[in-house]
C-alpha positions, 0 to 999 in steps of 0.5 A, a space after each residue: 500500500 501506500 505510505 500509511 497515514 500511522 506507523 506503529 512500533 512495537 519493541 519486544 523482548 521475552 513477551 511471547 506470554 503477553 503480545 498477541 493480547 496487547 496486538 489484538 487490543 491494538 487491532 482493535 482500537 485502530 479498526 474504529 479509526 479511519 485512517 491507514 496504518 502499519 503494524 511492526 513488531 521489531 523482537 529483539 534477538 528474544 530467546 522465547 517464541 515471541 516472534 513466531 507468535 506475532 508472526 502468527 497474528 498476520 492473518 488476522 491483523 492488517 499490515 503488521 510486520 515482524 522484523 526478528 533480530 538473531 541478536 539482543 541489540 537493546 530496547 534503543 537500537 530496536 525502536 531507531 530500527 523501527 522508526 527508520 524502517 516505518 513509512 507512515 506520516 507519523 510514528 509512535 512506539 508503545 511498550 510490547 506490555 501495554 503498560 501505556 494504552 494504545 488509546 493515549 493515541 486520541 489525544 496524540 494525534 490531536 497534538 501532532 495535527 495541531 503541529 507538534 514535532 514529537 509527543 511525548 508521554 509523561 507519567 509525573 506532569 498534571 493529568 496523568 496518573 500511575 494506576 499500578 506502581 513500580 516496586 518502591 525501589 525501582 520507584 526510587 532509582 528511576 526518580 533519582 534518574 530523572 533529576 540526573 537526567 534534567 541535570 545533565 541534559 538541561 532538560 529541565 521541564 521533562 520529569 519523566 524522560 523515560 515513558 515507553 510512549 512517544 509519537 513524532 512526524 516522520 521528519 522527526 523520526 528519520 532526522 533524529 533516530 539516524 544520529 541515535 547511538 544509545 542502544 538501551 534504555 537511555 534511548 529516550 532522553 537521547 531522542 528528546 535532547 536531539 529533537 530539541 537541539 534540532 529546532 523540533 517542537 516538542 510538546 508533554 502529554 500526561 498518560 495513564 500508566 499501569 506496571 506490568 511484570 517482567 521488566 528487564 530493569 535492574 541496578 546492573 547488568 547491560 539494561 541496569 540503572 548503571 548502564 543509564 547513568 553511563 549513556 547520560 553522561 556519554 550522552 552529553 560528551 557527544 552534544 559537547 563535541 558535536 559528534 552528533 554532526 546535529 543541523 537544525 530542523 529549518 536547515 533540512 528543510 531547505 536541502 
Protein backbone atom coordinates (compact mmCIF):
# COMPACT_ATOMS: atom_id res chain seq x y z
CA UNK A 1 0.00 0.00 0.00
CA UNK A 2 0.55 3.35 0.02
CA UNK A 3 2.81 5.31 2.52
CA UNK A 4 0.42 4.77 5.92
CA UNK A 5 -1.08 7.80 7.45
CA UNK A 6 0.16 5.98 11.00
CA UNK A 7 3.15 3.67 11.98
CA UNK A 8 3.07 1.67 14.97
CA UNK A 9 6.16 0.29 16.50
CA UNK A 10 6.24 -2.38 18.92
CA UNK A 11 9.74 -3.48 20.61
CA UNK A 12 9.62 -6.66 22.42
CA UNK A 13 11.96 -8.94 24.44
CA UNK A 14 10.85 -12.32 26.16
CA UNK A 15 6.84 -11.12 25.66
CA UNK A 16 5.67 -14.04 23.98
CA UNK A 17 3.12 -14.71 27.13
CA UNK A 18 1.51 -11.01 26.52
CA UNK A 19 1.81 -9.67 22.56
CA UNK A 20 -0.74 -11.31 20.99
CA UNK A 21 -3.29 -9.77 23.61
CA UNK A 22 -1.85 -6.44 23.69
CA UNK A 23 -1.61 -6.96 19.02
CA UNK A 24 -5.30 -7.83 19.33
CA UNK A 25 -6.01 -4.58 21.51
CA UNK A 26 -4.05 -2.64 19.44
CA UNK A 27 -6.29 -4.15 16.03
CA UNK A 28 -8.86 -3.35 17.58
CA UNK A 29 -8.63 0.48 18.83
CA UNK A 30 -7.25 1.02 15.20
CA UNK A 31 -10.26 -0.87 13.14
CA UNK A 32 -12.51 2.08 14.55
CA UNK A 33 -10.45 4.77 13.28
CA UNK A 34 -10.35 5.83 9.85
CA UNK A 35 -7.20 6.41 8.96
CA UNK A 36 -4.15 3.83 7.28
CA UNK A 37 -1.74 2.28 9.32
CA UNK A 38 1.29 -0.31 9.73
CA UNK A 39 1.85 -2.58 12.27
CA UNK A 40 5.56 -3.77 13.28
CA UNK A 41 6.98 -5.75 15.60
CA UNK A 42 10.71 -5.35 15.97
CA UNK A 43 11.58 -8.71 18.63
CA UNK A 44 14.93 -8.12 19.88
CA UNK A 45 17.07 -11.27 19.47
CA UNK A 46 14.15 -12.93 22.22
CA UNK A 47 15.06 -16.36 23.33
CA UNK A 48 11.45 -17.19 23.69
CA UNK A 49 8.96 -17.66 20.80
CA UNK A 50 7.96 -14.03 20.58
CA UNK A 51 8.37 -13.62 17.09
CA UNK A 52 6.79 -16.75 15.75
CA UNK A 53 3.70 -15.96 17.89
CA UNK A 54 3.37 -12.26 16.19
CA UNK A 55 4.04 -13.97 13.21
CA UNK A 56 1.09 -15.90 13.73
CA UNK A 57 -1.48 -12.74 14.26
CA UNK A 58 -0.54 -11.90 10.41
CA UNK A 59 -3.59 -13.24 9.47
CA UNK A 60 -5.57 -11.63 11.46
CA UNK A 61 -4.13 -8.12 11.54
CA UNK A 62 -3.92 -5.74 8.90
CA UNK A 63 -0.37 -4.61 7.95
CA UNK A 64 1.73 -5.93 10.50
CA UNK A 65 5.05 -6.60 10.13
CA UNK A 66 7.81 -8.62 12.45
CA UNK A 67 11.31 -7.66 11.98
CA UNK A 68 13.05 -10.82 14.10
CA UNK A 69 16.93 -9.91 15.28
CA UNK A 70 19.10 -13.03 15.71
CA UNK A 71 20.98 -10.91 18.24
CA UNK A 72 19.76 -8.84 21.55
CA UNK A 73 20.87 -5.16 20.40
CA UNK A 74 18.78 -3.06 23.04
CA UNK A 75 15.48 -1.75 23.52
CA UNK A 76 17.09 1.78 21.60
CA UNK A 77 18.55 0.02 18.78
CA UNK A 78 15.40 -1.82 18.21
CA UNK A 79 12.96 1.17 18.34
CA UNK A 80 15.58 3.65 15.97
CA UNK A 81 15.39 0.14 13.61
CA UNK A 82 11.50 0.54 13.79
CA UNK A 83 11.37 4.40 13.21
CA UNK A 84 13.86 4.02 10.27
CA UNK A 85 12.02 1.03 8.92
CA UNK A 86 8.37 2.69 9.29
CA UNK A 87 6.83 4.68 6.46
CA UNK A 88 3.99 6.44 7.75
CA UNK A 89 3.09 10.31 8.26
CA UNK A 90 3.59 9.62 11.68
CA UNK A 91 5.21 7.40 14.11
CA UNK A 92 4.66 6.12 17.78
CA UNK A 93 6.23 3.50 19.51
CA UNK A 94 4.46 1.87 22.56
CA UNK A 95 5.54 -0.69 25.03
CA UNK A 96 5.07 -4.93 23.96
CA UNK A 97 3.11 -4.67 27.57
CA UNK A 98 0.85 -2.13 27.12
CA UNK A 99 1.60 -0.66 30.15
CA UNK A 100 0.59 2.62 28.08
CA UNK A 101 -2.79 2.14 26.45
CA UNK A 102 -2.95 2.35 22.60
CA UNK A 103 -5.73 4.70 23.20
CA UNK A 104 -3.39 7.60 24.64
CA UNK A 105 -3.39 7.86 20.69
CA UNK A 106 -6.93 10.15 20.59
CA UNK A 107 -5.07 12.52 22.34
CA UNK A 108 -1.52 12.35 20.29
CA UNK A 109 -2.65 12.89 17.22
CA UNK A 110 -4.60 15.62 18.00
CA UNK A 111 -1.39 17.33 19.20
CA UNK A 112 0.55 16.37 16.20
CA UNK A 113 -2.12 17.53 13.79
CA UNK A 114 -2.20 20.93 15.53
CA UNK A 115 1.72 20.98 14.72
CA UNK A 116 3.81 19.06 17.36
CA UNK A 117 7.01 17.90 16.15
CA UNK A 118 7.32 14.98 18.85
CA UNK A 119 4.84 13.66 21.66
CA UNK A 120 5.90 12.92 24.48
CA UNK A 121 4.26 10.75 27.29
CA UNK A 122 4.94 11.86 30.85
CA UNK A 123 3.89 9.82 33.92
CA UNK A 124 4.72 12.95 36.50
CA UNK A 125 3.38 16.19 34.72
CA UNK A 126 -0.54 17.14 35.58
CA UNK A 127 -3.11 14.95 34.49
CA UNK A 128 -1.63 11.90 34.13
CA UNK A 129 -1.97 9.08 36.60
CA UNK A 130 0.00 5.70 37.89
CA UNK A 131 -2.73 3.30 38.47
CA UNK A 132 -0.43 0.16 39.35
CA UNK A 133 3.20 1.07 40.62
CA UNK A 134 6.68 0.02 40.28
CA UNK A 135 8.29 -1.76 43.01
CA UNK A 136 9.16 1.19 45.53
CA UNK A 137 12.93 0.77 44.94
CA UNK A 138 12.93 0.61 41.20
CA UNK A 139 10.27 3.55 42.02
CA UNK A 140 13.33 5.40 43.94
CA UNK A 141 16.18 4.79 41.16
CA UNK A 142 14.14 6.00 38.45
CA UNK A 143 13.41 9.14 40.22
CA UNK A 144 16.93 9.59 41.08
CA UNK A 145 17.49 9.31 37.35
CA UNK A 146 15.35 11.62 36.40
CA UNK A 147 16.86 14.60 38.14
CA UNK A 148 20.18 13.17 36.74
CA UNK A 149 18.76 13.37 33.54
CA UNK A 150 17.18 17.17 33.68
CA UNK A 151 20.51 17.96 35.01
CA UNK A 152 22.89 16.63 32.94
CA UNK A 153 20.94 17.18 29.90
CA UNK A 154 19.20 20.50 30.99
CA UNK A 155 16.05 19.30 30.34
CA UNK A 156 14.79 20.54 32.98
CA UNK A 157 10.63 20.88 32.22
CA UNK A 158 10.69 16.94 31.41
CA UNK A 159 10.41 14.93 34.96
CA UNK A 160 9.98 11.61 33.35
CA UNK A 161 12.07 11.40 30.19
CA UNK A 162 11.58 7.69 30.14
CA UNK A 163 7.96 6.85 29.27
CA UNK A 164 7.61 3.88 26.69
CA UNK A 165 5.09 6.28 24.59
CA UNK A 166 6.09 8.92 22.19
CA UNK A 167 4.94 9.91 18.57
CA UNK A 168 6.73 12.19 16.09
CA UNK A 169 6.35 13.24 12.40
CA UNK A 170 8.31 11.12 10.00
CA UNK A 171 10.88 14.08 9.62
CA UNK A 172 11.36 13.82 13.43
CA UNK A 173 11.76 10.11 13.36
CA UNK A 174 14.27 9.55 10.29
CA UNK A 175 16.17 13.40 11.29
CA UNK A 176 16.97 12.23 14.85
CA UNK A 177 16.63 8.08 15.02
CA UNK A 178 19.55 8.20 12.06
CA UNK A 179 22.00 10.18 14.65
CA UNK A 180 20.69 7.62 17.71
CA UNK A 181 23.78 5.65 19.20
CA UNK A 182 22.33 4.56 22.54
CA UNK A 183 21.27 1.09 22.40
CA UNK A 184 19.29 0.88 25.91
CA UNK A 185 17.24 2.12 27.70
CA UNK A 186 18.69 5.93 27.72
CA UNK A 187 17.44 5.90 24.22
CA UNK A 188 14.76 8.23 25.19
CA UNK A 189 16.37 11.46 26.58
CA UNK A 190 18.97 10.93 23.87
CA UNK A 191 15.70 11.31 21.38
CA UNK A 192 14.26 14.35 23.48
CA UNK A 193 17.66 16.25 23.58
CA UNK A 194 18.20 15.60 19.82
CA UNK A 195 14.89 16.79 18.51
CA UNK A 196 15.27 19.92 20.94
CA UNK A 197 18.95 20.53 19.85
CA UNK A 198 17.40 20.41 16.06
CA UNK A 199 14.51 23.05 16.29
CA UNK A 200 11.52 20.23 16.83
CA UNK A 201 8.66 21.16 18.96
CA UNK A 202 8.44 19.00 21.48
CA UNK A 203 5.19 19.11 23.48
CA UNK A 204 4.43 16.78 27.05
CA UNK A 205 1.33 14.72 27.48
CA UNK A 206 0.12 13.03 30.60
CA UNK A 207 -0.95 9.42 30.14
CA UNK A 208 -2.49 6.92 32.48
CA UNK A 209 0.09 4.13 33.15
CA UNK A 210 -0.04 0.80 34.88
CA UNK A 211 3.29 -1.78 35.89
CA UNK A 212 3.36 -4.79 34.41
CA UNK A 213 5.53 -7.85 35.20
CA UNK A 214 8.75 -8.91 33.90
CA UNK A 215 10.88 -5.98 33.48
CA UNK A 216 14.40 -6.49 32.46
CA UNK A 217 15.15 -3.04 34.63
CA UNK A 218 17.80 -3.85 37.28
CA UNK A 219 20.81 -1.92 39.25
CA UNK A 220 23.43 -3.53 36.87
CA UNK A 221 23.75 -5.74 34.02
CA UNK A 222 23.57 -4.21 30.20
CA UNK A 223 19.94 -2.89 30.96
CA UNK A 224 20.84 -1.64 34.81
CA UNK A 225 20.39 1.77 36.07
CA UNK A 226 24.20 1.92 35.67
CA UNK A 227 24.21 1.28 32.09
CA UNK A 228 21.79 4.61 32.09
CA UNK A 229 23.79 6.76 34.12
CA UNK A 230 26.66 5.93 31.75
CA UNK A 231 24.77 6.70 28.14
CA UNK A 232 23.98 10.45 30.08
CA UNK A 233 26.81 11.31 30.69
CA UNK A 234 28.03 9.77 27.09
CA UNK A 235 25.45 11.20 26.01
CA UNK A 236 26.09 14.67 27.00
CA UNK A 237 30.12 14.33 25.73
CA UNK A 238 28.55 13.60 22.17
CA UNK A 239 26.43 17.04 22.30
CA UNK A 240 29.69 18.66 23.73
CA UNK A 241 31.84 17.66 20.88
CA UNK A 242 29.33 17.64 18.32
CA UNK A 243 29.71 14.44 17.43
CA UNK A 244 26.16 14.42 16.52
CA UNK A 245 27.12 16.45 13.44
CA UNK A 246 23.38 17.82 14.53
CA UNK A 247 21.57 20.60 11.89
CA UNK A 248 18.68 22.49 12.91
CA UNK A 249 15.30 21.48 11.54
CA UNK A 250 14.80 24.98 9.21
CA UNK A 251 18.15 23.86 7.51
CA UNK A 252 16.96 20.37 6.12
CA UNK A 253 14.11 21.60 5.05
CA UNK A 254 15.76 23.84 2.60
CA UNK A 255 18.07 20.59 1.36
Amino acid sequence: MENPYLSIIIPAYKEGERIGRNLLEIQKYLENKDLSYELIVVVDGSPDNTAEIANNYGAQIQDLRVIDNEKNHGKGYVVRQGLLAAKGQYRVFLDADGSTSITHLDKALTLMDDGTDLVVGSRAIEGSFIQVHQPRHREIMGDMGNWLIRIVLGLWSYPDTQCGFKVMTAQTAEAVASRMVVDRFGFDFELIVLAKKMGYTVTQMPVRWLNEEGSTVGLTGPNGFIQVLIDLFKTRLRLWSGSYQLEKKDMQEKT
